[in-house]
BAKOL-506237 format. One record per residue: residue number from 1; y, z, x of N, C-alpha, C in turn. Coordinates in nm, 4 decimals, padded with zeros to 6 digits. Layout:
N
+-----+----------+----------+----------+----------+----------+----------+----------+----------+----------+
| num |      nc2 |      nc3 |      nc1 |     cac2 |     cac3 |     cac1 |      cc2 |      cc3 |      cc1 |
+-----+----------+----------+----------+----------+----------+----------+----------+----------+----------+
| NUM |        Y |        Z |        X |        Y |        Z |        X |        Y |        Z |        X |
...
+-----+----------+----------+----------+----------+----------+----------+----------+----------+----------+
END
This chain:
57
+-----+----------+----------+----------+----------+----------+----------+----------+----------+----------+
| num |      nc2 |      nc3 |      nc1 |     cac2 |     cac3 |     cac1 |      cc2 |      cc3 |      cc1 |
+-----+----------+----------+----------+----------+----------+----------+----------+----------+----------+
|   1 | -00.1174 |  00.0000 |  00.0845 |  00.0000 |  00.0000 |  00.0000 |  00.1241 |  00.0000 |  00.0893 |
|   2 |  00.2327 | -00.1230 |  00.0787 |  00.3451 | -00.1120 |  00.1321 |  00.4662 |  00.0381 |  00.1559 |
|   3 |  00.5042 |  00.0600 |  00.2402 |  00.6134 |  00.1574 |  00.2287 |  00.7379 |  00.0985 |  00.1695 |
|   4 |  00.7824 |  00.2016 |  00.1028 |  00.9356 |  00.2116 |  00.0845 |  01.0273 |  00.2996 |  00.1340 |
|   5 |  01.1744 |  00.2698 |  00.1269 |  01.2676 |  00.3182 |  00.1188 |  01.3480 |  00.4229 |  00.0690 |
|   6 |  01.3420 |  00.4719 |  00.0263 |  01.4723 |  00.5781 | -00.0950 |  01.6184 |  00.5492 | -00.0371 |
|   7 |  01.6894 |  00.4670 | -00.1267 |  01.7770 |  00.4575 | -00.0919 |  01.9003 |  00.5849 | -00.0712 |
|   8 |  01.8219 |  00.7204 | -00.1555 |  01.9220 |  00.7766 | -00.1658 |  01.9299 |  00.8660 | -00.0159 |
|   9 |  01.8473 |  00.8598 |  00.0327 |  01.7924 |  00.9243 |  00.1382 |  01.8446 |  00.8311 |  00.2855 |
|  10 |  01.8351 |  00.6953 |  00.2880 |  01.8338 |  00.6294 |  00.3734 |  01.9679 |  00.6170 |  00.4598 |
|  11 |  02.0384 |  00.6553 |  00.5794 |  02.1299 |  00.6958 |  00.6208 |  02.1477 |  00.5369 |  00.7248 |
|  12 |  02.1471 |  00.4216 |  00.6545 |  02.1735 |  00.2999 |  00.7549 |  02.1565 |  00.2805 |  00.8834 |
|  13 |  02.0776 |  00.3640 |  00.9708 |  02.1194 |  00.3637 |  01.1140 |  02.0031 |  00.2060 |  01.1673 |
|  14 |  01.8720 |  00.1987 |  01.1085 |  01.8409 |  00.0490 |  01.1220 |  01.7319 |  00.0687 |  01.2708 |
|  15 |  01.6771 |  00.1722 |  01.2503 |  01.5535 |  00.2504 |  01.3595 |  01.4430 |  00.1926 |  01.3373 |
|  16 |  01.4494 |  00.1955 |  01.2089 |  01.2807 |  00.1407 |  01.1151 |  01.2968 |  00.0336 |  01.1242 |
|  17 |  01.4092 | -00.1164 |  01.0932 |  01.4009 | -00.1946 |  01.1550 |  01.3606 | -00.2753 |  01.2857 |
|  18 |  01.4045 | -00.1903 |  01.3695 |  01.3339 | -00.2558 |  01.5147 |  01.2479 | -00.1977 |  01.5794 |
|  19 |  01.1529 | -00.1244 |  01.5166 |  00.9917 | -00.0988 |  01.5286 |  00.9100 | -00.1590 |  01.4511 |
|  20 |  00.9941 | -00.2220 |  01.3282 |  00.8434 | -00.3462 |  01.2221 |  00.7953 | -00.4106 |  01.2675 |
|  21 |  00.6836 | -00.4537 |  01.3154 |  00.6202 | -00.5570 |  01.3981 |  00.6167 | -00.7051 |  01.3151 |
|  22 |  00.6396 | -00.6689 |  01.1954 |  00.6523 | -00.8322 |  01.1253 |  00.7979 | -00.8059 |  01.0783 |
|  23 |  00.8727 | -00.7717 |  01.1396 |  01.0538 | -00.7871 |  01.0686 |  01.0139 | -00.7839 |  00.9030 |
|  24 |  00.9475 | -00.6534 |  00.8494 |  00.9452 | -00.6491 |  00.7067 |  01.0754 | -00.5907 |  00.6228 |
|  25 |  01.1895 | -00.5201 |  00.7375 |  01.2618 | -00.4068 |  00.6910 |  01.3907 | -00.5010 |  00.7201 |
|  26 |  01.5134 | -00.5158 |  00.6378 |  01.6047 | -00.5932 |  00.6499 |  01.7157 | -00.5139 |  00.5830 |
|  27 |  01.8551 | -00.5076 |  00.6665 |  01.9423 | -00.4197 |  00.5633 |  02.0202 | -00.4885 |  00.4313 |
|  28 |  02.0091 | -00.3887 |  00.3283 |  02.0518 | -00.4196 |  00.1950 |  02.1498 | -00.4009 |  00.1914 |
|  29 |  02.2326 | -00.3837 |  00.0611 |  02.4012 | -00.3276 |  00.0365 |  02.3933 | -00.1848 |  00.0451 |
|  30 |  02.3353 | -00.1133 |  00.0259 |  02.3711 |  00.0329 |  00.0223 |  02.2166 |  00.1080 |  00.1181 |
|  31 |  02.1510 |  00.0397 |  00.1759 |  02.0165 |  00.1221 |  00.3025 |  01.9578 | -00.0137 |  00.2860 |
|  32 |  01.8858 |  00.0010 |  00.3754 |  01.7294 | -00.0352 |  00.4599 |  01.6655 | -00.0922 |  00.3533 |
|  33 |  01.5868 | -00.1850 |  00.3234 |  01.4659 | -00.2490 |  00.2071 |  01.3741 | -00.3088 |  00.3224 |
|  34 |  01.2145 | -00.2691 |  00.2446 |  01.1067 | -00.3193 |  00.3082 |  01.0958 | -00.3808 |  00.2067 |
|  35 |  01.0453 | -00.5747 |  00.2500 |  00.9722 | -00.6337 |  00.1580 |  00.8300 | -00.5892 |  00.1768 |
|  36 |  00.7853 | -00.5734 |  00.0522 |  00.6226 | -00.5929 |  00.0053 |  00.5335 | -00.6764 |  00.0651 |
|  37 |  00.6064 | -00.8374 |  00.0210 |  00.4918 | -00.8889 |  00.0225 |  00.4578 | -00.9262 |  00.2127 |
|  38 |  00.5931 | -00.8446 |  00.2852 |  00.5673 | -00.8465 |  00.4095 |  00.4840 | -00.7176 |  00.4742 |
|  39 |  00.5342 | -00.6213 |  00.4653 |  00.4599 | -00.4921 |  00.5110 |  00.3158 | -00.5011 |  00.5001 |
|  40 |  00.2933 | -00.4704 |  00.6029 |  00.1372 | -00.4671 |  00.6423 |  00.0965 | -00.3030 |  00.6989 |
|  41 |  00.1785 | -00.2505 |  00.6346 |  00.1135 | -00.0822 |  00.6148 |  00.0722 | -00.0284 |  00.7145 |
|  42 |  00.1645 | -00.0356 |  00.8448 |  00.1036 | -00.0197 |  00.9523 |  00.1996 |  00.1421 |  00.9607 |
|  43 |  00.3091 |  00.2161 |  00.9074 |  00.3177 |  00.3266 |  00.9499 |  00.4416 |  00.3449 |  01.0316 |
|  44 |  00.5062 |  00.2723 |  01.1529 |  00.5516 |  00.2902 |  01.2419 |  00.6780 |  00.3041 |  01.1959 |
|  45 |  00.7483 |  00.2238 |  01.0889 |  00.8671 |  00.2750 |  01.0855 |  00.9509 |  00.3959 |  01.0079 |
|  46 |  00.8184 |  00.4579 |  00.9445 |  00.8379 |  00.6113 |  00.8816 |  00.8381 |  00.6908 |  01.0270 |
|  47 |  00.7516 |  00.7056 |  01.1133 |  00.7904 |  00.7881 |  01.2491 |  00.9290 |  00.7815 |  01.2748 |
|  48 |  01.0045 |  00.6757 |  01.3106 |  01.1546 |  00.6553 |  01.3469 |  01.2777 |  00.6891 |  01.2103 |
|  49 |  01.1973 |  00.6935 |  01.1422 |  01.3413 |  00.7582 |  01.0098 |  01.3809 |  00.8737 |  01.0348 |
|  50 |  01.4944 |  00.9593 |  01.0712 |  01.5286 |  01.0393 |  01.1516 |  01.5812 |  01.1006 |  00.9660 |
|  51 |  01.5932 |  01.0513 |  00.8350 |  01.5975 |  01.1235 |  00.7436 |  01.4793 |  01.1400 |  00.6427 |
|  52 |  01.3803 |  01.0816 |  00.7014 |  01.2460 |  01.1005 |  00.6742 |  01.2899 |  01.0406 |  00.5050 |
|  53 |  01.3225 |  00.8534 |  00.4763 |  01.3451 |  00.8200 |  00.3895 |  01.2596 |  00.6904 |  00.3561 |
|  54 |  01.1600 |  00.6937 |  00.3908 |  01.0490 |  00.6080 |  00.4083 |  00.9234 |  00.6607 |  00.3552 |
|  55 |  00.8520 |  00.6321 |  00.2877 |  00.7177 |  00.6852 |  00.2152 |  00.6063 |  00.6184 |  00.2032 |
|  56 |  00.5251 |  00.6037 |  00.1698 |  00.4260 |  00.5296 |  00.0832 |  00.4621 |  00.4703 | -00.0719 |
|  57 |  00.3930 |  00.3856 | -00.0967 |  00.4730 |  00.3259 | -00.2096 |  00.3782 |  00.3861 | -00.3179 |
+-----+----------+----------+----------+----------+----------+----------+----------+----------+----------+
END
């Protein structure tokens, strides 16, 4: 199952971005969005969320 975001949580800094190994995480208007049908559930960019705004979907 893909991860998500919480936007309310997500503090823009763009960490989780450049640890996705398939560029799944791209910034939105207001935080961070992982596409779905990209994420391959590998984990790595919940370690680097420094507001722990990344989950399981």
């Amino acid at each position: 199952m893909p991860r998500i975001i919480n936007p309310d949580l997500c503090v823009s800094c763009g960490s989780c971005a450049g640890v996705c190994p398939v560029g799944a995480i791209t910034e939105g208007e207001a935080s961070y969005v992982i596409n779905a049908e990209e994420c391959i559930d590998c984990g790595a960019c919940e370690g680097t969320c420094p507001s722990e705004a990344i989950t399981e979907a």
